[in-house]
C-alpha positions as CSV (number, residue, x, y, z in Angstrom):
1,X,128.3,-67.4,92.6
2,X,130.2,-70.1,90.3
3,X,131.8,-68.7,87.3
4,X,129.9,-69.5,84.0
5,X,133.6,-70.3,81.9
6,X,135.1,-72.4,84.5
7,X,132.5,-73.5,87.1
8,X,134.8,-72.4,90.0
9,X,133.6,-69.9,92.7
10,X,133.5,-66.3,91.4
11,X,136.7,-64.5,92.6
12,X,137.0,-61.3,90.6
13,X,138.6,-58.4,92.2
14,X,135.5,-56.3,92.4
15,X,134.8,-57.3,96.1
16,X,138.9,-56.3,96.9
17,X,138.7,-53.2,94.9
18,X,135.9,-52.4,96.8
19,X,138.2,-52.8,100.0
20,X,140.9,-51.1,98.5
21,X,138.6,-48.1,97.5
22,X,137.3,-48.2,101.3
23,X,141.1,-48.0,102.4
24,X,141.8,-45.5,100.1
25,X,139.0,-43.0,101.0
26,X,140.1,-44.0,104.8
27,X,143.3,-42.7,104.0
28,X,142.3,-39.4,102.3
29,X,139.6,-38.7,105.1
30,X,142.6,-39.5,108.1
31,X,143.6,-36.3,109.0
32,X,146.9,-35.1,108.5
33,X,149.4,-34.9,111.4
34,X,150.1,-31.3,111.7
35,X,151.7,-28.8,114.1
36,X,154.7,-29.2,116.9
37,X,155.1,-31.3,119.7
38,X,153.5,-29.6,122.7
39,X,156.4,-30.3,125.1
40,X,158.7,-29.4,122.8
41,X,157.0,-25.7,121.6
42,X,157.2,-24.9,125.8
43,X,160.7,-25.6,125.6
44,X,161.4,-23.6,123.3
45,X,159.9,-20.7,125.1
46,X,161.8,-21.4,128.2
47,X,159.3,-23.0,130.5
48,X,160.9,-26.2,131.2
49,X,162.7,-29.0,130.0
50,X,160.8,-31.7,128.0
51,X,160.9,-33.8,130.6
52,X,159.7,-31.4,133.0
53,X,156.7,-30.4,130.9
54,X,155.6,-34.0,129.8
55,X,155.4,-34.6,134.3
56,X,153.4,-31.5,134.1
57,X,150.7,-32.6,131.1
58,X,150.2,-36.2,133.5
59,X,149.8,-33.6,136.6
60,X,147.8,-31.8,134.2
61,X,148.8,-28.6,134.4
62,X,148.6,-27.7,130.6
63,X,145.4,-27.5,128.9
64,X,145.2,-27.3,125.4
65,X,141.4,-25.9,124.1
66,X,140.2,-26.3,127.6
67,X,141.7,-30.1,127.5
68,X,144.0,-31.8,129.7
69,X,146.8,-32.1,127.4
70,X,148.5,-35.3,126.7
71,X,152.4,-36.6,126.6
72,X,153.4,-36.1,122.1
73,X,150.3,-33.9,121.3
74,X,150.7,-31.2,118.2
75,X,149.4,-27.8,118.9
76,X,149.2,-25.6,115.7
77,X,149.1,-21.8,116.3
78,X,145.4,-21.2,116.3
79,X,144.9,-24.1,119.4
80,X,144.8,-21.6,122.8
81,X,147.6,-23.7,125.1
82,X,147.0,-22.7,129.2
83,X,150.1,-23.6,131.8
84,X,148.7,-23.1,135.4
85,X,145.6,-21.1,133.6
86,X,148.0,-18.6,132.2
87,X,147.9,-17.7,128.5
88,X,151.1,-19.5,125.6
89,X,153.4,-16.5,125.9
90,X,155.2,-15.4,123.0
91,X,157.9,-17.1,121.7
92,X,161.4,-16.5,123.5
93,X,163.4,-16.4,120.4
94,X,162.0,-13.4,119.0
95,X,164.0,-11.8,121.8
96,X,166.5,-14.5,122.3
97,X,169.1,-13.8,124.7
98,X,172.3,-15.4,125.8
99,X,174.6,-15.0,129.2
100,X,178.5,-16.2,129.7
101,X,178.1,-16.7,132.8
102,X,182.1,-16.7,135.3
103,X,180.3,-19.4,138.0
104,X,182.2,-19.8,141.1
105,X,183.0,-22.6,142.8
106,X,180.6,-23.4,145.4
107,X,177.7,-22.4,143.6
108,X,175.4,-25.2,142.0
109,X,173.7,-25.1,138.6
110,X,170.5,-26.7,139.7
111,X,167.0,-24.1,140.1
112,X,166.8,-24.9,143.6
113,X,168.3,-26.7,146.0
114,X,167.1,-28.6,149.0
115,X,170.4,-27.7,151.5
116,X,169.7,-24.3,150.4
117,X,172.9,-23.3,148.8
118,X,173.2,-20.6,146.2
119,X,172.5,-21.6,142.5
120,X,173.9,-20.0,139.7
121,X,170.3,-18.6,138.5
122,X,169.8,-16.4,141.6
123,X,172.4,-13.6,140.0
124,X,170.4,-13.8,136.9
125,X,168.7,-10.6,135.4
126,X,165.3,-11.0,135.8
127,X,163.3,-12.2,132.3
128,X,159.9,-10.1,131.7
129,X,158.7,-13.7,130.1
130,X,160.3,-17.3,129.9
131,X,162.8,-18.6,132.1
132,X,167.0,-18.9,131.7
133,X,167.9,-22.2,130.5
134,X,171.4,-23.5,131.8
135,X,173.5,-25.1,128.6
136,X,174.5,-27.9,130.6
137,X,176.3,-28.3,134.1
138,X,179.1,-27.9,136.0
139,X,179.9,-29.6,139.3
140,X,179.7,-27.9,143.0
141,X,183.3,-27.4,143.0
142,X,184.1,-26.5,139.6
143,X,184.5,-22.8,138.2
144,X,184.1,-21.1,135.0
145,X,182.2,-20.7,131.7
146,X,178.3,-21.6,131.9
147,X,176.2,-20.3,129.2
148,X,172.2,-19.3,130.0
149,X,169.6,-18.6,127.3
150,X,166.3,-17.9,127.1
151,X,165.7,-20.2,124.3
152,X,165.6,-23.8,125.7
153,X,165.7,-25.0,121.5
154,X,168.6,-23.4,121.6
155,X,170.6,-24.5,125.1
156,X,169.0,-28.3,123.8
157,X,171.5,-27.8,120.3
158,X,174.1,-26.6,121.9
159,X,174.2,-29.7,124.2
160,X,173.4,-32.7,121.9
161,X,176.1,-34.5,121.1
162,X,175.2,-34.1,117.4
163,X,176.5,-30.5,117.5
164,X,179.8,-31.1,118.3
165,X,180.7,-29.2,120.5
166,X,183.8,-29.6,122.3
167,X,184.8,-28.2,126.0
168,X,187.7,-27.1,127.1
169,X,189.1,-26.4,131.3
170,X,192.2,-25.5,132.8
171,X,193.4,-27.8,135.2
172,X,195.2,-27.9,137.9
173,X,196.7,-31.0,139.3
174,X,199.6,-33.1,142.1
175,X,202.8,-33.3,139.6
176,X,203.4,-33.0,135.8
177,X,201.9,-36.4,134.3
178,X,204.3,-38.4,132.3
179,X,204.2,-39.0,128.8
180,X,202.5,-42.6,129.3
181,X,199.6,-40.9,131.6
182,X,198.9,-38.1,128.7
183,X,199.1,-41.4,126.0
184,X,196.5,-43.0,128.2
185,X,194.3,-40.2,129.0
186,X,193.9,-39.5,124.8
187,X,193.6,-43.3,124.6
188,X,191.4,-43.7,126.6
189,X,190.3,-45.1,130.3
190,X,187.4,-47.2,131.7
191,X,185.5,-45.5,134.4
192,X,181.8,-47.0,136.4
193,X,181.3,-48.7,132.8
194,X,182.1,-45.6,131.0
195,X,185.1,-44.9,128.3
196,X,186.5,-41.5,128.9
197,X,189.4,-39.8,127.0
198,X,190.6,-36.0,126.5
199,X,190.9,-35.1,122.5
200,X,193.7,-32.9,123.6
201,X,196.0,-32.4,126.4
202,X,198.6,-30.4,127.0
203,X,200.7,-28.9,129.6
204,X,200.6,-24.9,130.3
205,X,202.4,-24.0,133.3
206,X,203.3,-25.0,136.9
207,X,206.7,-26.5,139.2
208,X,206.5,-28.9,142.3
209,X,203.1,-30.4,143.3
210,X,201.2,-27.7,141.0
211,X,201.1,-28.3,137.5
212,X,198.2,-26.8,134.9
213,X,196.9,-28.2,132.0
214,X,194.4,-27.3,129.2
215,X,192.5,-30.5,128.8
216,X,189.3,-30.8,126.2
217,X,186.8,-33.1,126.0
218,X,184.1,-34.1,123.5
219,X,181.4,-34.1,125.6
220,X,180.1,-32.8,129.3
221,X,179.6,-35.8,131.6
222,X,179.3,-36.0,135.4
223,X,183.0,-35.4,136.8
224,X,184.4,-36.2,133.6
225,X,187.7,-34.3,134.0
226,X,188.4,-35.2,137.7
227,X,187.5,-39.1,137.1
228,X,189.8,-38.9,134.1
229,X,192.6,-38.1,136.2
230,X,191.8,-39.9,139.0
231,X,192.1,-42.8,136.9
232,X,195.8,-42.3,136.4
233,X,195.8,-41.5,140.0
234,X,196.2,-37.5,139.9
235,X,194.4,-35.7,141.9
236,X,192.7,-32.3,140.9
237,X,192.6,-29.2,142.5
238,X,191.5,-26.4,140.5
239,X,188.8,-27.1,137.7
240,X,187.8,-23.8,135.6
241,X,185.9,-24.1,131.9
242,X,187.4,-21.9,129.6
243,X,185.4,-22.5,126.7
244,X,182.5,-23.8,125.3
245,X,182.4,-24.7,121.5
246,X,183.4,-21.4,120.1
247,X,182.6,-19.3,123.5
248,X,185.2,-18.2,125.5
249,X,185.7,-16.9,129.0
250,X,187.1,-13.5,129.0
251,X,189.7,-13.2,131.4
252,X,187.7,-9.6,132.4
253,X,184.6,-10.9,134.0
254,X,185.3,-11.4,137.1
255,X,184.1,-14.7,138.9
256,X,180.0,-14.9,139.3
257,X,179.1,-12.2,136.8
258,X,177.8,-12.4,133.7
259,X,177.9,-10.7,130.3
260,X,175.4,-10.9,127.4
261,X,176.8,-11.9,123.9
262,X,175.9,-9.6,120.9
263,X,174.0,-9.7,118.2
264,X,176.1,-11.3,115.9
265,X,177.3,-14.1,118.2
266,X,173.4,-14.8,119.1
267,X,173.2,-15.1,115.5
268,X,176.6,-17.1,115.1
269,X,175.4,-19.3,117.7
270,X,171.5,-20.5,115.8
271,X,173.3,-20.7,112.8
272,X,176.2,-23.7,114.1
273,X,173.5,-25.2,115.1
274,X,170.9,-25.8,112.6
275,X,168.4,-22.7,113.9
276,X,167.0,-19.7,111.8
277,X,169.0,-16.7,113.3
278,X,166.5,-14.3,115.6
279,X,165.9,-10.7,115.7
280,X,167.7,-8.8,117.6
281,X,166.3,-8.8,121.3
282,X,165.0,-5.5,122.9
283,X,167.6,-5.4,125.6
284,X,170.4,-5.8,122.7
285,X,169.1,-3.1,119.9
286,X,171.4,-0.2,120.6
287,X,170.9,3.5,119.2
288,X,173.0,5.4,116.5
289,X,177.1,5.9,118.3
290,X,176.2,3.0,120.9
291,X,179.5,0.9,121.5
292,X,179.2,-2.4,120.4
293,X,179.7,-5.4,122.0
294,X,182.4,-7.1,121.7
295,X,182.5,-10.6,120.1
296,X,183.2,-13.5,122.7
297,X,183.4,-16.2,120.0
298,X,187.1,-17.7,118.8
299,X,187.4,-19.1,114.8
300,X,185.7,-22.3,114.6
301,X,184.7,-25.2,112.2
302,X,181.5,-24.5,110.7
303,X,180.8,-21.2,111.8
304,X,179.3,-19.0,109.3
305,X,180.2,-15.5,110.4
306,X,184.2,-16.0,112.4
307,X,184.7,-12.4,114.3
308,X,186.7,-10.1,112.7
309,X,190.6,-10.0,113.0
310,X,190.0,-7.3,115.8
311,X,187.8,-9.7,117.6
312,X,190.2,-12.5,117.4
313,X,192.6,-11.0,119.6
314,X,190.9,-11.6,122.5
315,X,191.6,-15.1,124.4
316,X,190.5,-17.6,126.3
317,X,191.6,-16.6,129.8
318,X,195.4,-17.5,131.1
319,X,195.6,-20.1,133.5
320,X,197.3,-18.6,136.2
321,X,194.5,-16.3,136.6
322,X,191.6,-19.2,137.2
């Protein structure tokens, strides 16, 4: 149709607002993308890693309304979720615990292990539902501070390099370094295409061939300490963590036990990292004149409730005694 004032074919924008109507009742009749990732709500209840739990939905192992479920679905809470046929349990946090765990050397941090060797899980109490959660590693040989949780939202936070979290271990090592090898291991050193550095290094104690330092790092990579020293050609002999972010080894628990933090650190912990605080698990309410436990958490940035001046007093453990 030509238009009547110009004799040019009819272009109005009826036929486009007619498209753009079409688009717009589209959009208002899409439905909205609701709910949490489904890998990421059975993490958070201890079942798995995400990357563990997306290889079961392809094995299809989780069903979601009687359906396979699929690598980045939502689940809202009135969908039924099945893993292996068995029922979503509740969620871990509601009764969130946490373990300092004193590994030993020799033991490994993996769930199982194909040579058979102990892991650090088979001392573990046993959970009534979910599964404990290691807050990242520690080598074969190395010793010290390893913290478990039941809530894998929570051992995720604590290991992303977003939180912050800095590491500290007690060395032991050949000889006292020289001023130029502590300059270059703060600097800085190139290792398998990797730039490692300690934020702070210092010397605590030691004569001859056996020195010890405090070293800490930034972050937790594979053999980070002992290829940080190799590089200046040291070699290392004793490797304990000592702390973890604002958790710290008490020189008390002796090496492969465990013991639970309280309360307040739980809460101390969810808060550094972004996470509504829990409720008090089962295992941690306590009745009227119950001692309470002590605080195994040292002043740090960011930390919304630092233990008391009592609690302070308590240090990271001395390393002559790792």
């Amino acid at each position: 149709m030509k238009d009547p004032v110009t004799g040019k074919p009819d272009r109005g924008e009826r036929p486009r607002a007619r498209v753009s109507d079409a688009r717009a009742k589209e959009t208002q009749e899409a439905p909205a993308v609701t709910g949490e990732k489904l890998q990421k709500v059975l993490a958070d209840r201890g079942y798995a890693s995400r990357r563990a739990i997306e290889d079961w939905m392809r094995a299809g192992r989780v069903l979601v309304n009687g359906v396979a479920a699929h690598v980045g679905q939502r689940v809202s809470p009135s969908d039924r979720v099945l893993v292996d046929g068995v029922p979503l349990r509740e969620a871990s946090r509601d009764t969130a615990r946490v373990l300092v765990l004193n590994k030993a050397a020799g033991v490994i941090c993996t769930r199982a292990d194909p040579e058979g060797r102990p892991t650090v899980f088979d001392a573990l109490p046993r959970l009534s539902a979910g599964r404990w959660v290691a807050v990242g590693r520690l080598d074969f040989q190395s010793a010290g501070l390893l913290l478990v949780t039941n809530d894998g939202e929570l051992a995720n936070r604590l290991m992303h390099p977003r939180a912050g979290l800095d590491r500290e271990y007690a060395v032991r090592v050949d000889g006292r370094l020289t001023d130029s090898e502590i300059e270059r291991l703060k600097r800085g050193v190139q290792s398998d295409g990797e730039e490692l550095r300690f934020s702070d290094i210092r010397h605590y104690d030691g004569s001859g061939l056996n020195h010890w330092y405090h070293v800490v790092l930034l972050e937790g990579r594979n053999r980070e300490v002992r290829r940080l020293f190799e590089a200046v050609g040291r070699t290392v002999s004793r490797l304990k963590r000592v702390r973890y972010g604002p958790v710290f080894l008490p020189s008390t628990l002796r090496s492969g036990r465990h013991q639970a933090l309280g309360d307040a650190d739980i809460a101390a912990l969810y808060r550094l990292v972004g996470l509504q605080a829990p409720r008090p698990g089962r295992s941690q309410r306590r009745g009227p004149g119950a001692r309470e436990i002590p605080s195994l958490l040292l002043p740090y940035p960011n930390l919304s409730e630092a233990p008391s001046h009592k609690q302070r007093r308590r240090r990271s453990p001395d390393a002559r005694q790792v």
